[in-house]
C-alpha angles and dihedrals in degrees: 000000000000119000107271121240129242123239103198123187116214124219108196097181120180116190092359091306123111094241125192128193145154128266082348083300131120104013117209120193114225110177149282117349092215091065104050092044089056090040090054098041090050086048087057101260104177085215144338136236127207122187124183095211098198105044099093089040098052092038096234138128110260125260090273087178088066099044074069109045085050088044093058089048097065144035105210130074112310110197120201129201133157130104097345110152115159137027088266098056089046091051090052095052090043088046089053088054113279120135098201141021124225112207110181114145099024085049093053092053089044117019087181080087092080107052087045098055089032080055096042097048111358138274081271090078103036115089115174103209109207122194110203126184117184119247130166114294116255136151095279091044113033093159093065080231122111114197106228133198150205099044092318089309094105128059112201103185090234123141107239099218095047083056092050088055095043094047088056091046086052087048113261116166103208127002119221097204106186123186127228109195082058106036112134089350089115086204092117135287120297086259096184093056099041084053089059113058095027077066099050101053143050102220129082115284117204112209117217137162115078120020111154105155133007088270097067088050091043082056099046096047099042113106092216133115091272105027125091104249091218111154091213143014133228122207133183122145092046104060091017081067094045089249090127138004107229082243097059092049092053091050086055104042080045082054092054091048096260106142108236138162107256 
């Protein structure tokens, strides 16, 4: 029986509130993040992920009062970023419930994060969230992909599939590689991009930016020529906006021969 795939709601909460924009632009707050964290885990979500968005730009610690509160609403993995940059700040999220850190923007400046927490607690509960927007090739940048950080303000002339490398080699467990160019576009997941490091490395690769319907996720998860190779798929816009129910997209990705958990 093959592997089944994740489906993975994303929180993405500013100032307490669960917030959605496009392309990281024009944010609108839509509500607790508590409830949308129960409504999602009673729908069958396989695992969560809460980002504080504004915690690396604004150089502060996360709302580590509401990583618990979401933690005691739900009984699946719960996975944290925002802001962590140290051990300590990764033992206090995973001591308020989480079962895994994302570090993205403070990894990047110091890639020395990831083998430390990989050391401290085990590759399991290290994800290195990448945010990746495309740019012309060049020699720096063969992918044609730039990893940016800081919530898509800082460009950091990095090849995104050379840091996707780098980040297994440092010991990260699972990369959430979230692309820019598609981000709440709902038009369907960056499939060239997601290919490609789902390629180059051996760890599971989460695809994000850009589901609008459980075709795009059925294309970014499939392990053919075409398709994305993602072993999982984050959503967001299109059950945050009561256009699906995570069941029903999972009866439908199961319909068109995706293995999920139902």
């Amino acid at each position: 029986m093959p592997l089944t795939k994740r489906v993975i709601v994303c929180l993405d909460v500013r100032a307490g509130q669960v917030t959605k924009g496009v392309k990281f632009q024009g944010n609108v707050d839509l509500g607790d993040p508590v409830d949308y964290a129960r409504r999602y885990y009673e729908q069958g979500a396989d695992e969560l992920v809460f980002y504080d968005i504004t915690a690396s730009a604004e150089q502060r610690g996360l709302f580590v009062d509401v990583v618990r509160r979401v933690a005691e609403a739900i009984f699946i993995p719960f996975s944290v970023g925002g802001g962590i940059r140290s051990v300590e700040a990764m033992r206090t999220v995973l001591l308020a419930g989480a079962e895994k850190v994302s570090v993205n923007s403070p990894a990047v400046r110091d890639p020395q994060l990831i083998a430390a927490g990989a050391k401290a607690f085990g590759a399991q509960c290290v994800v290195l969230g990448m945010d990746a927007r495309r740019v012309a090739a060049s020699a720096a940048i063969p992918s044609g992909y730039e990893v940016v950080i800081d919530g898509g303000r800082t460009p950091t002339g990095k090849d995104a599939v050379a840091w996707a490398r780098e980040a297994e080699a440092l010991g990260a467990g699972e990369i959430c590689l979230n692309a820019i160019d598609t981000d709440g576009v709902r038009q369907g997941y960056e499939l060239t991009i997601t290919r490609l490091i789902a390629d180059a490395v051996r760890i599971p690769v989460i695809a994000s930016g850009g589901g609008g319907t459980p075709a795009h996720l059925a294309a970014a998860l499939d392990a053919g020529p075409a398709g994305g190779h993602a072993d999982a798929a984050l959503i967001a816009s299109m059950v945050h906006y009561g256009d699906y129910t995570v069941a029903g997209i999972k009866r439908e990705l199961q319909a068109a021969g995706v293995a999920v958990r139902v």
